[in-house]
N, C-alpha and C positions, 0 to 999 in steps of 0.2 A: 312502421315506416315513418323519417322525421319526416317532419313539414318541409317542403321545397324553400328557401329563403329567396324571397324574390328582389330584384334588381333595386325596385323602390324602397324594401327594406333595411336593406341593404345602407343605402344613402341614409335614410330613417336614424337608422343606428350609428353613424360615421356624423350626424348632423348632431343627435345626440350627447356624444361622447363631446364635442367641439364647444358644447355650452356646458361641458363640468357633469356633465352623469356618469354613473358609472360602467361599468359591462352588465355587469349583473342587472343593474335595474333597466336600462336599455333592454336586455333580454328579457325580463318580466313585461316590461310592455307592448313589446312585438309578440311575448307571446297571448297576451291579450286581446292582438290588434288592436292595441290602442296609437291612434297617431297625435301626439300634441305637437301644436306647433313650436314656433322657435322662443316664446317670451313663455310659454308654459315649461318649455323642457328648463328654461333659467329656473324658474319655481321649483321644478323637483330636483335638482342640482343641489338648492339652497336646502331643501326637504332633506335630500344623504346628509347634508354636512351638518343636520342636526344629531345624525350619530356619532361624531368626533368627541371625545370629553371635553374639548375648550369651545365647542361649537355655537350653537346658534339653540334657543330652546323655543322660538317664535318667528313662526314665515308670514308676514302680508304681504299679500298680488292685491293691491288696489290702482284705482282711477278711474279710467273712462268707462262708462257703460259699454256692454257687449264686446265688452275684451279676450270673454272665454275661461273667467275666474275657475265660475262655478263646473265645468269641464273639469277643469285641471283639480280641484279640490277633489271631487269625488273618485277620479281617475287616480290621484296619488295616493289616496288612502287606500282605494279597493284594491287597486295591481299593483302595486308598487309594495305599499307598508303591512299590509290584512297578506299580501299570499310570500313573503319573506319569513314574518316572523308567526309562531302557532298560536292562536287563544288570542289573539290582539282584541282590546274590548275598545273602541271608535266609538266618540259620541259627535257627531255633526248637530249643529244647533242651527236651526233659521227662522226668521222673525215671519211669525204668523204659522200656524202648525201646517193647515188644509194646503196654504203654496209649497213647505216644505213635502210633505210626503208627494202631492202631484210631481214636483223638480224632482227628487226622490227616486220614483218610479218611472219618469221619461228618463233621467238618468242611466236608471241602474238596470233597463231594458238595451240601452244604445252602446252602454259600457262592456259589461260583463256580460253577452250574450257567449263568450269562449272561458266564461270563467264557471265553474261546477260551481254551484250558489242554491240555498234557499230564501225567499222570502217571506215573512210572515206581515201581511197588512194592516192585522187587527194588533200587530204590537208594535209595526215598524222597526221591528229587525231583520236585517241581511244578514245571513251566514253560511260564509265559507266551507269550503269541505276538509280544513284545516282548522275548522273550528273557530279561527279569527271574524270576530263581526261587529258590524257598524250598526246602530241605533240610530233613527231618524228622530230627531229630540225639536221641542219649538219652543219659543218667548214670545206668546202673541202679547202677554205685559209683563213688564218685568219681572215680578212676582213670581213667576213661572219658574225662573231662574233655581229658584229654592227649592224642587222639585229633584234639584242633580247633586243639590250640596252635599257633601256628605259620603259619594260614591266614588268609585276611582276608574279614571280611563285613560290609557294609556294614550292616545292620540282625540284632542278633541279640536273638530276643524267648525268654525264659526261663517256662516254667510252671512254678509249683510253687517256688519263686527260694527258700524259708526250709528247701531240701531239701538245699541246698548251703550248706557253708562257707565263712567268711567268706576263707579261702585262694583256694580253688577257681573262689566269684565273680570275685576277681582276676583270676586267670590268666585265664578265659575272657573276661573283661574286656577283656585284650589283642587281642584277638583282632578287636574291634569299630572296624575301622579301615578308610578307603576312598582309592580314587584316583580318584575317578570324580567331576567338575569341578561346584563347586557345591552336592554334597550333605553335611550334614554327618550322619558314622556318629553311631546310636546303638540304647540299648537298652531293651527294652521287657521287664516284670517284671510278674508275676501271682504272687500267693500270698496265704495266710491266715496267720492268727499262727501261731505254734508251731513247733518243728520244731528242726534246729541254726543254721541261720539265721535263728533270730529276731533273737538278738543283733544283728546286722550290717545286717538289713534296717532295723529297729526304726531305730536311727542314722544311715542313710545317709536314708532316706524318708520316714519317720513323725519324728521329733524336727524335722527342718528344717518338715516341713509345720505340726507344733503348735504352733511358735516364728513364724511367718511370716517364714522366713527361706528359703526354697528359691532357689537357686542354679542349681547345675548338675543339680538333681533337680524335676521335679512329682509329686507322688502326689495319687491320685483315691481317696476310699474306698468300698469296697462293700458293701453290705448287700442281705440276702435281701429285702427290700422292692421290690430296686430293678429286678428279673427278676421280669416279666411273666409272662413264658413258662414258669418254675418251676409245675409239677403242684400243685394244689389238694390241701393239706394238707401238703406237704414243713418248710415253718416252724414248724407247730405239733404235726404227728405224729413227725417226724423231729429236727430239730436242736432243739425246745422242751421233746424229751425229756432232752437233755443235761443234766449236771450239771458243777460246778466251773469248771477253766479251759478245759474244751471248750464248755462254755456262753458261755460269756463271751468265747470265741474266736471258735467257728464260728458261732454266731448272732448277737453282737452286734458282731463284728466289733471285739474292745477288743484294742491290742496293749500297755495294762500289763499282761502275764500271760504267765504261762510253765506248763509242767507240774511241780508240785514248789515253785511259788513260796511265798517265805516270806510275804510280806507281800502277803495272799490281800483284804486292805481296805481297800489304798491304792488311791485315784481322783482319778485326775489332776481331773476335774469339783468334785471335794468339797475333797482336798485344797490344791489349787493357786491361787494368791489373784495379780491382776493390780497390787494397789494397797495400800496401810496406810497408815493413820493414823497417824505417829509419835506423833502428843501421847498415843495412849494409852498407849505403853510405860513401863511402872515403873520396867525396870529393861534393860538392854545387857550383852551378854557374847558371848564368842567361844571357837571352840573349831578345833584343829589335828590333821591327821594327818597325818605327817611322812610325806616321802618323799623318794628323789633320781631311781633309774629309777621307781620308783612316783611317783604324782602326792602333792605337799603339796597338802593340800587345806586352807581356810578357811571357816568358816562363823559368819556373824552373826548372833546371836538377841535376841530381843528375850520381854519375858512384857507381858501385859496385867493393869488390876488382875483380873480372873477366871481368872488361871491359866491363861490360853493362852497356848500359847510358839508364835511367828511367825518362822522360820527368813528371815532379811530377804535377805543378799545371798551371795555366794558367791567365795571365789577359788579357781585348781587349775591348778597348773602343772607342769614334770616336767620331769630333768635342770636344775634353776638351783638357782643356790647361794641361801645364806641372805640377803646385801646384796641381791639382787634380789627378793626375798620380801617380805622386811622394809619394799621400798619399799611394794611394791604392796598391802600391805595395810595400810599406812598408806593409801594412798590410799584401800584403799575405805572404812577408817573416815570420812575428810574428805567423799567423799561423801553422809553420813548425817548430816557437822555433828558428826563422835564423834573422839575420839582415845582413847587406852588408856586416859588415866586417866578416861575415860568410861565405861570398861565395868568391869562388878560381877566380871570374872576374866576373864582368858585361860587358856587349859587344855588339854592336849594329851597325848596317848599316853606310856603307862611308858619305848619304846624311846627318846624324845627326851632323857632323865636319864640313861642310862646312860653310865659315865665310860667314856669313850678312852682310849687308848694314853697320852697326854700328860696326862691328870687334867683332859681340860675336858669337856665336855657340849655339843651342841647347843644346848640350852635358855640356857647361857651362853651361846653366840655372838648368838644373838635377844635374850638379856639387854643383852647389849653396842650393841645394834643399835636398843634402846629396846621391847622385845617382852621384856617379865616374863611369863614360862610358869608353870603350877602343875599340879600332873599332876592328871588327869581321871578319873571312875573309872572301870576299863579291863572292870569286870565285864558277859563278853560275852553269860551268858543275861539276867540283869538285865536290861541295856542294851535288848535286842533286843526283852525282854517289858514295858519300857516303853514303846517304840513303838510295839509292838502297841497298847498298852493307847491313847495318846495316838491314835493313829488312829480309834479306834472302828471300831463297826463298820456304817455304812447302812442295811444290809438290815435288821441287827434293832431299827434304830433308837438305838443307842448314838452321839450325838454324838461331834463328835474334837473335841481339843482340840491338835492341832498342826497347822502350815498352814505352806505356803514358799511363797517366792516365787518364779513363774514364769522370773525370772533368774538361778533359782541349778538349770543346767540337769544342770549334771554331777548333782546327787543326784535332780532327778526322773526321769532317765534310768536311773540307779544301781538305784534302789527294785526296778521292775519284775523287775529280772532276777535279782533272790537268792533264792536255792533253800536248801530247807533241807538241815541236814550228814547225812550219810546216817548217820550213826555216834551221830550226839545231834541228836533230830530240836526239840531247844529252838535248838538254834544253826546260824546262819548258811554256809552253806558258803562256807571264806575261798577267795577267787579274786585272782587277780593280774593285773594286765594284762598285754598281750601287746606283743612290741617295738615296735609300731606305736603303743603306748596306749590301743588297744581295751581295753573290760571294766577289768576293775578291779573290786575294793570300799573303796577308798580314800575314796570322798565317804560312803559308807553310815556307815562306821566312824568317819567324823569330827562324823557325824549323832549317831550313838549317845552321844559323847563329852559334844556342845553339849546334849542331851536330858537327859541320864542324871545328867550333871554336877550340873545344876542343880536335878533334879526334888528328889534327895534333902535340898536344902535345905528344901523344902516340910513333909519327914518328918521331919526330924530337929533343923530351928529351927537349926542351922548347917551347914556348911560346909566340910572340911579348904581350908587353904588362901586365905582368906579373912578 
């Protein structure tokens, strides 16, 4: 005899299909009895569409604590992907082994109690009666990592993902590969802001999702709203007790924020502008921070008659020489309908005037190239505490008075992740990128330049340079 479909299921499945699941998988989890709510069913929505050939080959469900991540992880492997396809080999990974198998096994008690399953404790494998099975895997240090190199799993779903380095994800990365006809590997990410992998996550999942540019990633966001099931006062006894960037991490689920961050009241909502006016700008100017393994970075500012400076577009490229520079930022001046002798100075870092070997300059080459330089002032608590200041502050009501545009991605991505120096806690700790071009402070510093540059025209009725 079937199972009676009951009324609530019913809806279950009708709610389902409404947030992008399929029929099929809908039916896999009813017949599981698994109920996910409305931001997990997004999750496994984005989960199917990593079976499309152009689709998705990486899901993160992060933000707020007690969102229901780790639910919806283990639910979408076991019922969902393990009883669709036969022999599926799951490696789940979480930071510290003993928390993983205990999550594990409250899990996979609460889960699959309608799923035919074995478990084995002393190996931490689960397996299906399709043969499909998930391995309980851990990182209590890194190192651990090295442990999976080498093998292949068709689906490996990661807790905790900002606990690992942006190395580490790599490697393990490798790892996410199948032979198994028709399925395409991929991986599945749960975490909240913070951690050593902020950085990496923050870029690969959250930047593509804020730009609506996602690719080869979906990210789902979570909030303590969004778990039902969460105890009655957890949101407002627990995490509403917080303060600073665990506030603003673990409860509201913001990944501009870091522990230590300098720039503690920048907001992507306040600061960051979709659109401008041109006809109000007064006045055009651009500012440079040289680099070759580092990124040149460009930035175009514009002021309002009220004194608001509008960071408009952005260029930032690394390893090219100066004729290639030179083109593209002419282009993006044409862009904007600007050429140089449009703008009120171009101005760039002390290192770009320093003479060479041969008595020329950088700043000559870009001279020669149609790009007159003027140095910028390079004063870096100044700098840094003008920004502050131009940002204002929200909460206590301090309007800002600087705004960029959503295009110039490299410095809103930049902002978030500067921490203060631990040695002079007024300045920036200088960071570099890494060979791949991760991180960096190369767009911050070229921010500080186009700000700073100009503000002290304000103060002082001129200009060096000008």
């Amino acid at each position: 005899m079937e199972k009676e479909t009951k009324p609530h299921e019913v809806n279950y499945f009708h709610e389902g299909l409404e947030w992008g699941c399929g029929r099929e998988q809908m039916e896999l989890l009813v017949k599981a009895g698994i109920m996910l709510q409305s931001r997990q069913l997004a999750a496994s929505a984005a989960a199917r569409a990593c079976d499309e050939a152009n689709g998705p080959n990486a899901i993160g469900y992060g933000g707020a604590r007690a969102g229901g991540k780790s639910h919806w992880l283990l639910a979408q492997i076991g019922a969902d992907d393990c009883q669709r396809v036969r022999g599926l080999k799951c490696l789940l990974l979480r930071k510290v082994g003993k928390a993983n198998l205990e999550n594990f096994e409250d899990f996979r008690r609460r889960l699959f109690r309608l799923l035919p399953h074995e478990f084995n404790s002393s190996r931490a494998v689960l397996t299906f009666a399709n043969e499909s099975r998930i391995v309980a895997g851990h990182f209590q240090n890194e190192k651990d990592i090295d442990a999976y190199l080498g093998l292949e799993y068709d689906v490996i779903g990661i807790e905790e993902a900002t606990t690992l380095s942006y190395r580490k994800q790599l490697d393990i990365s490798t790892c996410c590969r199948s032979s198994k006809p028709g399925w395409r590997p991929r991986i599945y990410s749960t975490t909240n802001p913070g951690g050593v992998g902020h950085a990496w996550y923050k870029e690969k999942f959250i930047d593509p999702f804020y730009r609506g540019e996602e690719k080869e990633t979906r990210f789902i966001s979570a909030r303590v709203s969004d778990n039902k099931m969460t105890n009655d006062g957890y949101e407002t006894q627990v995490l509403g007790k917080l303060t600073g960037w665990q506030r603003r991490a673990w409860l509201e689920g913001e990944w501009d924020i870091a522990a230590g961050q300098f720039f503690t009241t920048f907001h992507r909502d306040m600061h960051v502008i979709q659109s401008f006016d041109r006809t109000k700008a007064t006045e055009w100017w651009c500012a440079m921070d040289y680099g070759f393994k580092h990124y040149t970075v460009v930035l175009l500012g514009c002021r309002d008659g009220d004194g608001n400076i509008y960071v408009i577009d952005e260029y930032a490229q690394r390893k090219t020489l100066a004729p290639v520079h030179a083109a593209n930022i002419q282009e993006l001046l044409r862009r904007h309908g600007l050429d140089t002798r449009s703008l009120r100075g171009f101005f760039a870092g002390a290192d770009i005037f320093s003479t060479e070997s041969d008595g020329s300059t950088v700043a000559s080459r870009y001279g020669s190239l149609g790009i007159a330089l003027k140095p910028a002032n390079s004063s870096r608590r100044a700098g840094w505490a003008e920004l502050l200041e131009r940002f204002g502050d929200p909460g206590t009501g301090v309007a800002p008075s600087l705004f960029i545009h959503e295009r110039c991605h490299r410095v809103i991505e930049t902002l978030p992740l500067l921490q203060h120096d631990a040695g002079a806690s007024e300045d920036v700790h200088k960071v570099d990128c890494d060979d791949d071009g991760h991180g960096g402070d190369d767009a911050a510093d070229c921010l500080r330049y186009l700000v700073h540059t100009r503000a002290l025209k304000s103060a002082s009725g001129k200009l060096r340079g000008l």
